[in-house]
mmCIF file of the C-alpha atoms, coordinates in Angstrom:
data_MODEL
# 
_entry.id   MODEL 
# 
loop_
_atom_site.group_PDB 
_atom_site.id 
_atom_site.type_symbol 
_atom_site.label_atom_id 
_atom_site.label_alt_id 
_atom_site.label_comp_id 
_atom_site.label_asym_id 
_atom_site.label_entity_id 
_atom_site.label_seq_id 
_atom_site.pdbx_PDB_ins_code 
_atom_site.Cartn_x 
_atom_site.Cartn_y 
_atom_site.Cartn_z 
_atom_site.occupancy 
_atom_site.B_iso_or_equiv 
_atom_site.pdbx_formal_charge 
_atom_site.auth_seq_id 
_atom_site.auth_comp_id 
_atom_site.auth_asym_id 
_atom_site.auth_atom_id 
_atom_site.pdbx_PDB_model_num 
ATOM 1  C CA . UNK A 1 1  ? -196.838 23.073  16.670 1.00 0.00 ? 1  UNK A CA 1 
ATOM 2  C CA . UNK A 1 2  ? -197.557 25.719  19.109 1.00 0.00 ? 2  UNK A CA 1 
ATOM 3  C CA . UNK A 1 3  ? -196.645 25.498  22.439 1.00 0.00 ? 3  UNK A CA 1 
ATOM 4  C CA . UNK A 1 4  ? -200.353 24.701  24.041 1.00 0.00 ? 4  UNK A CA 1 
ATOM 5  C CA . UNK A 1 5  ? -200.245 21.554  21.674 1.00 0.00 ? 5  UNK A CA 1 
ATOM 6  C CA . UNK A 1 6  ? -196.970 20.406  22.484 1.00 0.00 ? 6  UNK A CA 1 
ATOM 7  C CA . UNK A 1 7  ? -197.546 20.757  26.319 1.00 0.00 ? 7  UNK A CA 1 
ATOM 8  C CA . UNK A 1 8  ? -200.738 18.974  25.770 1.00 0.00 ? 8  UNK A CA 1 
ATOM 9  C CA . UNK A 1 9  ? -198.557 15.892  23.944 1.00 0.00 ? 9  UNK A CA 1 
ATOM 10 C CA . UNK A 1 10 ? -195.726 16.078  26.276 1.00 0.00 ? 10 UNK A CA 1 
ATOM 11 C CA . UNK A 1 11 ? -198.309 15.153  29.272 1.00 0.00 ? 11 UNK A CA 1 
ATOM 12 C CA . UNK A 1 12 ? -200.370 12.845  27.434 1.00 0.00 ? 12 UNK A CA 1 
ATOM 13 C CA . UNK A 1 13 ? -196.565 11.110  26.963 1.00 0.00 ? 13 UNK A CA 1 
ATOM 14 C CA . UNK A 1 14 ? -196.374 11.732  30.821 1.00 0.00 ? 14 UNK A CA 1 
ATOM 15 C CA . UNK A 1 15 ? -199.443 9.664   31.228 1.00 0.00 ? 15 UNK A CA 1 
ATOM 16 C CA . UNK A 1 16 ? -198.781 6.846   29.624 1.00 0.00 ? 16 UNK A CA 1 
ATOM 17 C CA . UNK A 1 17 ? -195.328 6.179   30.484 1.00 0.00 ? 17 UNK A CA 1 
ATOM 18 C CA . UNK A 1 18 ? -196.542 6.904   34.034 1.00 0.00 ? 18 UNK A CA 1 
ATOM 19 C CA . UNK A 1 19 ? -198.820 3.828   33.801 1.00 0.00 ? 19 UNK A CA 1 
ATOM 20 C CA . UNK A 1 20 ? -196.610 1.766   31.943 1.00 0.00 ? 20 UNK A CA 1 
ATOM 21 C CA . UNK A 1 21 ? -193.834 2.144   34.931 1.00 0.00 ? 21 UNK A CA 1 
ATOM 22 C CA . UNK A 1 22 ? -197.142 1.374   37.303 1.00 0.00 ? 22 UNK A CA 1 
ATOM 23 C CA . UNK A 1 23 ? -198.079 -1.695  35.575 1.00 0.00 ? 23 UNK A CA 1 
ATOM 24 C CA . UNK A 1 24 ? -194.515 -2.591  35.158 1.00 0.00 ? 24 UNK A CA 1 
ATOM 25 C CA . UNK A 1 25 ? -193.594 -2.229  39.165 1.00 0.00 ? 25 UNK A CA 1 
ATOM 26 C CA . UNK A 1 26 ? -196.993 -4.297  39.890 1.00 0.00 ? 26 UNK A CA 1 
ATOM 27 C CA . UNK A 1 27 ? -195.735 -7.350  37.346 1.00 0.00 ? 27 UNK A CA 1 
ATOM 28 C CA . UNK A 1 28 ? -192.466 -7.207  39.355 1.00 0.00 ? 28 UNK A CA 1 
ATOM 29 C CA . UNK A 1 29 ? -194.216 -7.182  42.868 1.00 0.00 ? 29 UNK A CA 1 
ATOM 30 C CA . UNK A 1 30 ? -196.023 -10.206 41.431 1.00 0.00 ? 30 UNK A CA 1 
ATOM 31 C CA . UNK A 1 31 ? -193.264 -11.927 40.299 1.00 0.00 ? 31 UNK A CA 1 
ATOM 32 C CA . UNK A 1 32 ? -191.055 -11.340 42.936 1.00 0.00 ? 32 UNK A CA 1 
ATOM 33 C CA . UNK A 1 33 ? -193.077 -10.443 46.208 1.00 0.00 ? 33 UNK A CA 1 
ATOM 34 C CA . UNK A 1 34 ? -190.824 -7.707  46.783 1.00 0.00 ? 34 UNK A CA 1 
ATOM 35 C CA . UNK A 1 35 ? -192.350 -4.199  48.635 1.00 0.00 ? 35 UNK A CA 1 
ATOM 36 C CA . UNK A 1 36 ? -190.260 -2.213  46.594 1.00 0.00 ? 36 UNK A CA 1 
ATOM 37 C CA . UNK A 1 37 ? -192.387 -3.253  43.266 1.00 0.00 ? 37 UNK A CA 1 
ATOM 38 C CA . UNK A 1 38 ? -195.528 -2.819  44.880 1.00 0.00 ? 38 UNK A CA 1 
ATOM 39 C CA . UNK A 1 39 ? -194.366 1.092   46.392 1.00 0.00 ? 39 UNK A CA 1 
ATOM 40 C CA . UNK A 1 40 ? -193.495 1.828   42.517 1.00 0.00 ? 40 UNK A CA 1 
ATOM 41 C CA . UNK A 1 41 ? -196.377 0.776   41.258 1.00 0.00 ? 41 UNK A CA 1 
ATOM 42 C CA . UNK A 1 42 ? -198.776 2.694   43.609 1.00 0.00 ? 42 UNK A CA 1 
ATOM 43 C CA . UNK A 1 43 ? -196.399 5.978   43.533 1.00 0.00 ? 43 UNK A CA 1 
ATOM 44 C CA . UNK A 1 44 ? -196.605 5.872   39.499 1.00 0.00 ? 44 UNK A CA 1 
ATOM 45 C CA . UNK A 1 45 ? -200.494 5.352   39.235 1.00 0.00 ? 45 UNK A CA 1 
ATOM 46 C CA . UNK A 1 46 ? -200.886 8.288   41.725 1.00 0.00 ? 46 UNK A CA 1 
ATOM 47 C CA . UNK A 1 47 ? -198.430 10.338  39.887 1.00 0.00 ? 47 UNK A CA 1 
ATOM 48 C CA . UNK A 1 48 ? -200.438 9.416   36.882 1.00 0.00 ? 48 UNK A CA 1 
ATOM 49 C CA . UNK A 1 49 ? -203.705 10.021  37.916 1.00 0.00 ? 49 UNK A CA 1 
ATOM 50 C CA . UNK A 1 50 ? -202.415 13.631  38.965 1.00 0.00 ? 50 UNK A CA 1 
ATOM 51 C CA . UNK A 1 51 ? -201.049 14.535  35.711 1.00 0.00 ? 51 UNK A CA 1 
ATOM 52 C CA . UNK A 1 52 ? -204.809 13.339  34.208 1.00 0.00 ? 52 UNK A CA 1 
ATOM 53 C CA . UNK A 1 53 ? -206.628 15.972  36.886 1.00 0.00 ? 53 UNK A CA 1 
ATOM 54 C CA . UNK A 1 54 ? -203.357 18.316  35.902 1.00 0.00 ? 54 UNK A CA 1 
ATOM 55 C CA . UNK A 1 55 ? -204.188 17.529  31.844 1.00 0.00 ? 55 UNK A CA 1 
ATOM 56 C CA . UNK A 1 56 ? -208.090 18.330  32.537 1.00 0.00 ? 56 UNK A CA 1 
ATOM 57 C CA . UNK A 1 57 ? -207.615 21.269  34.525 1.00 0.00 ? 57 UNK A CA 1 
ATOM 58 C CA . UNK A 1 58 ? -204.685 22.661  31.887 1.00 0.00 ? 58 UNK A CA 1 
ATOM 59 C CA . UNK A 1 59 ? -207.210 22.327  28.973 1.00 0.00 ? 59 UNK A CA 1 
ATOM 60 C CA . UNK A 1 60 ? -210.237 24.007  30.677 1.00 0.00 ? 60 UNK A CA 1 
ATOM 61 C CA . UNK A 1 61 ? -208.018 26.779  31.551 1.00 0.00 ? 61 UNK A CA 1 
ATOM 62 C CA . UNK A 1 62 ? -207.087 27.726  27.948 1.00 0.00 ? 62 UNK A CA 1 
ATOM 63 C CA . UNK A 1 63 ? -210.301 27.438  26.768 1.00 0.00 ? 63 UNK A CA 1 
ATOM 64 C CA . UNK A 1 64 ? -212.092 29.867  29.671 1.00 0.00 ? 64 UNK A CA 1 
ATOM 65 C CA . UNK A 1 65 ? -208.341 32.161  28.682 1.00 0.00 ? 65 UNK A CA 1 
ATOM 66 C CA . UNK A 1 66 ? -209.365 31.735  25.055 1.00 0.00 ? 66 UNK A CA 1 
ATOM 67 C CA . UNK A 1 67 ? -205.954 30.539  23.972 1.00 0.00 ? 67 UNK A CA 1 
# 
């Protein structure tokens, strides 16, 4: 596997456990009505939508560097 590919996994893994911890911390807000579920689940979406723009950006710029 060369590197490129196993970045490419490693923030695809990124991604989804990023949302997973989102949805997770926006069950326990739910369940619990606590502030501290509903921060976690906004700062994990965020940080996952960033590493999707991060992901996109990443691939384009290996393909225009040709590797």
């Amino acid at each position: 596997m060369s590197l490129k590919s196993f970045h490419i996994v490693f923030i695809v893994a990124s991604i989804v456990l990023s949302f997973l911890v989102g949805a997770w911390g926006l069950q326990q807000y739910r369940v619990e009505g606590e502030s501290s579920g509903l921060w976690l689940a906004i700062l994990f979406n965020a940080t996952g939508v960033v590493l999707v723009v991060y992901a996109m950006r990443f691939v384009r710029k290996t393909k225009d560097l040709g590797i």
